[in-house]
C-alpha positions as CSV (number, residue, x, y, z in Angstrom):
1,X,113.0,101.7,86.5
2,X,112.3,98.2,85.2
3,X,108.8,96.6,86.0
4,X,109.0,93.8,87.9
5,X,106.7,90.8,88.3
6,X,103.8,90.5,90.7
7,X,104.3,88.6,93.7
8,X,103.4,84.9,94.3
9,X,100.1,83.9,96.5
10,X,100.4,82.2,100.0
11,X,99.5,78.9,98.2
12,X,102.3,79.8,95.2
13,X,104.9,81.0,98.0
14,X,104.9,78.0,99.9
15,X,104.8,75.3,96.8
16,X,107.9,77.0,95.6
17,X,109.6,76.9,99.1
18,X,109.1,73.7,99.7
19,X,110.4,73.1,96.2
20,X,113.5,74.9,96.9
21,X,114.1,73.2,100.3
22,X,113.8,69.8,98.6
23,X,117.0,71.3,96.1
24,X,115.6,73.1,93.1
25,X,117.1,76.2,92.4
26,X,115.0,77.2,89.9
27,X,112.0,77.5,92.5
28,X,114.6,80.0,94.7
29,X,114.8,82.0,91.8
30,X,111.6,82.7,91.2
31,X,111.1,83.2,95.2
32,X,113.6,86.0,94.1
33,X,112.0,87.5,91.1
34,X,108.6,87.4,92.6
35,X,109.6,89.2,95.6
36,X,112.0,91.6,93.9
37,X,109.5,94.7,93.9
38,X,109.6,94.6,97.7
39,X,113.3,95.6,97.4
40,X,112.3,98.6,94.9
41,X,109.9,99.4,97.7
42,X,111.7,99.4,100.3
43,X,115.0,101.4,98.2
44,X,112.7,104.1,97.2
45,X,112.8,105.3,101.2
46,X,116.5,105.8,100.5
47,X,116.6,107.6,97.5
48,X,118.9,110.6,97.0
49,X,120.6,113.0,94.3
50,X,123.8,110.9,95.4
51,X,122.4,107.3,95.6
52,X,121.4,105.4,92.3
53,X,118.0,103.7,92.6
54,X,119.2,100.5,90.8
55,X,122.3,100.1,92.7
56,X,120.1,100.5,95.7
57,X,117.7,98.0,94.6
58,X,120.9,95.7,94.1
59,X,122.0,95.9,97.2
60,X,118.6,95.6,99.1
61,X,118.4,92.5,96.2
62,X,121.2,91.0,98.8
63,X,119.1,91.1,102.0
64,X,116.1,89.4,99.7
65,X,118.5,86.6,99.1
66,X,119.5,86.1,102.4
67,X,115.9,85.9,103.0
68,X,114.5,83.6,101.0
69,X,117.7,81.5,102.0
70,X,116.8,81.6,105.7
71,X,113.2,82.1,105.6
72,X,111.4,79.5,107.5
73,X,107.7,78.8,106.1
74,X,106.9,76.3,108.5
75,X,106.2,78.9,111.2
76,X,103.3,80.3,108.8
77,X,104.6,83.7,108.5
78,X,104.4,85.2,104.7
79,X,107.8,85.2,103.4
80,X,107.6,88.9,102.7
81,X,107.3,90.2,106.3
82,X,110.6,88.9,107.1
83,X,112.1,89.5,103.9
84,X,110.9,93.2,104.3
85,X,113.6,93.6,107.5
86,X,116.2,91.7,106.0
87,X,116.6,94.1,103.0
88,X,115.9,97.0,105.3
89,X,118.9,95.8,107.4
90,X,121.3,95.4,104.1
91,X,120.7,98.8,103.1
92,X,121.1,100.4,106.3
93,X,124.4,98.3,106.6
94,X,125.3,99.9,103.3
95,X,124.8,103.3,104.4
96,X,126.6,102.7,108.2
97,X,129.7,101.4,106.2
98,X,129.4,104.5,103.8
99,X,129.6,106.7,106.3
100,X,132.2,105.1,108.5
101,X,134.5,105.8,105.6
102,X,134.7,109.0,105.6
103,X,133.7,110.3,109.5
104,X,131.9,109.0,111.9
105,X,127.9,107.8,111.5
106,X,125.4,110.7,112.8
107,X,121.6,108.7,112.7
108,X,120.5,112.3,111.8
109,X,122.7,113.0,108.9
110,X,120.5,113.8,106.0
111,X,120.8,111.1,103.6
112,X,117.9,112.2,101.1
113,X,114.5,113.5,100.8
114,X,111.1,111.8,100.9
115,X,108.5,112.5,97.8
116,X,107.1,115.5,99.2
117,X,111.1,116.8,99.5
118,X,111.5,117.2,102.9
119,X,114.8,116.2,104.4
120,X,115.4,112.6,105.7
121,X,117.8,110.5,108.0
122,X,119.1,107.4,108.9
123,X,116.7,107.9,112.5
124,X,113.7,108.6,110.8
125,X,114.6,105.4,108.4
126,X,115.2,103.4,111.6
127,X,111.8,104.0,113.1
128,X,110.4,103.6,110.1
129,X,111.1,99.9,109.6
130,X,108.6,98.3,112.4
131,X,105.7,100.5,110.4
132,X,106.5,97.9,107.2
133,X,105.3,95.2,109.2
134,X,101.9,96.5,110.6
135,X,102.0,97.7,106.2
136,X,102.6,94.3,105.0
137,X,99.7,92.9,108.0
138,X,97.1,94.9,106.6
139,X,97.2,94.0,103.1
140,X,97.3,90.7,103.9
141,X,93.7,91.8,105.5
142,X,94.6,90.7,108.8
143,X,94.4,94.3,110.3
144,X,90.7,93.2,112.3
145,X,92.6,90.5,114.0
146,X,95.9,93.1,114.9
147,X,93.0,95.4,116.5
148,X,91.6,92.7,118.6
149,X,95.2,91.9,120.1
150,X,96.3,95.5,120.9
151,X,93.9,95.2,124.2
152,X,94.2,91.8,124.9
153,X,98.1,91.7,124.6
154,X,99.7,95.2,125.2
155,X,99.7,97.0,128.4
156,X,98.1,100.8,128.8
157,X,101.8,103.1,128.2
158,X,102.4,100.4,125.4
159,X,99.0,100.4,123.7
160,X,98.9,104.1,124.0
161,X,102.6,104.4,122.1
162,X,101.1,102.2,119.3
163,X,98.1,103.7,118.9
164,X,99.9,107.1,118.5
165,X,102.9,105.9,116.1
166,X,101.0,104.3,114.1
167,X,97.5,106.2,113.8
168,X,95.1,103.6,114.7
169,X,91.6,104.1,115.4
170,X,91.0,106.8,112.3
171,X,94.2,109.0,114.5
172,X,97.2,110.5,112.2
173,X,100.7,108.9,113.1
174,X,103.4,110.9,114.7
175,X,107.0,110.4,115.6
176,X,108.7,109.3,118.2
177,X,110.1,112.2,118.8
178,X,107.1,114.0,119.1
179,X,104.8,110.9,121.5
180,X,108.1,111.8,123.5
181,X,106.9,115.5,124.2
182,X,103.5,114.5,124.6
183,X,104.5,111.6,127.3
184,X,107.1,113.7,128.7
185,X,110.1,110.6,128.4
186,X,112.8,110.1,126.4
187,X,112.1,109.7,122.7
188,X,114.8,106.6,123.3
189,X,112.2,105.2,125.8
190,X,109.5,105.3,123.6
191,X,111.7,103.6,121.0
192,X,112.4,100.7,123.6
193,X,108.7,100.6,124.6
194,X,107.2,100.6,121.0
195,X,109.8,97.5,119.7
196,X,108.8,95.9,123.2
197,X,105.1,96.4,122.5
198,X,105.6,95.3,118.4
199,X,107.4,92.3,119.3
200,X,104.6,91.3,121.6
201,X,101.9,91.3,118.7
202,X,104.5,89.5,116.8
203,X,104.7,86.6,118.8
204,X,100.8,86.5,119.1
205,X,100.2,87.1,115.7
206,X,102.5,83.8,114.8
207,X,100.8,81.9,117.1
208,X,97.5,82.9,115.6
């Protein structure tokens, strides 16, 4: 795989988006370039004996252009953190029309195996997007501040489904599946409670 270039700073990132807003097209494609080994991230979690990594990466290249076409700065968000769901949601799109070719979709169709080789679906992929997001918080070293809204902003069930998923406070992350058993609700629930609670500390966090 080729190596691609570091990304840009929050002080680079929003010179060159301003620059492309104002027309230059050479500053969108360096938004591109600069952002492209988020894509090769992000295509790694779909990797397979039947999937080529660069045609994935040039397909999840798609949702990073729709990103940095639609991205808006102003809102002080880092260009990444929505570009991150964008090129999940072309990829998955990919795979959903794959399958619809053939048969029907099954979420828990294998679809390829992780590093360690264990199997891996479309589901686990699905709840696996919302965990880029708190990933791409914490390098940007704002985890202290996501800790001090969890209480403040999130209600107990909700606080206690985050703290679970996502292994906060030194605990190890499980599935949804498996906060289900513990909870004793639907593992569906816990899916509608955890992108209630994560869109909650979104909204915060933007306001921040």
């Amino acid at each position: 795989m080729k190596t691609f270039l570091m990304p840009l700073n929050a002080e680079e990132e929003i010179y060159y988006l301003k620059k492309m807003k104002e027309g230059d097209l050479e500053a969108k494609y360096i938004l591109i370039e600069r952002n492209l080994r988020l894509v090769a991230h992000i295509a790694k979690k779909y990797q397979s004996a039947e999937e080529d990594t660069e045609d994935l990466i040039s397909i999840g290249t798609i949702g990073l252009i729709k990103a940095v076409s639609t991205f808006k700065y102003e809102k002080g968000n880092r260009l990444a953190t929505y570009a991150a769901r964008c090129i999940d949601n072309e990829l998955l799109m990919y795979f959903r029309a794959k399958k619809k070719t053939s048969r029907e979709v099954s979420l828990y169709e294998p679809i390829g195996t992780d590093k360690e080789g264990n199997q891996i679906n479309l589901m686990d992929v699905v709840e696996s997007q919302e965990k880029d997001i708190f990933d791409i918080i914490e390098l940007k070293g704002n985890s202290k501040r996501l800790y001090e809204m969890i209480p403040k902003v999130l209600g107990k069930r909700e606080r206690e489904i985050i703290e679970m998923r996502y292994g906060l406070y030194n605990r190890k992350p499980i599935t949804q599946r498996e906060i289900a058993d513990k909870m004793g609700i639907s593992r569906s629930y816990v899916s509608r409670i955890e992108k209630k609670a994560l869109e909650k500390l979104r909204v915060c966090f933007e306001k921040v």
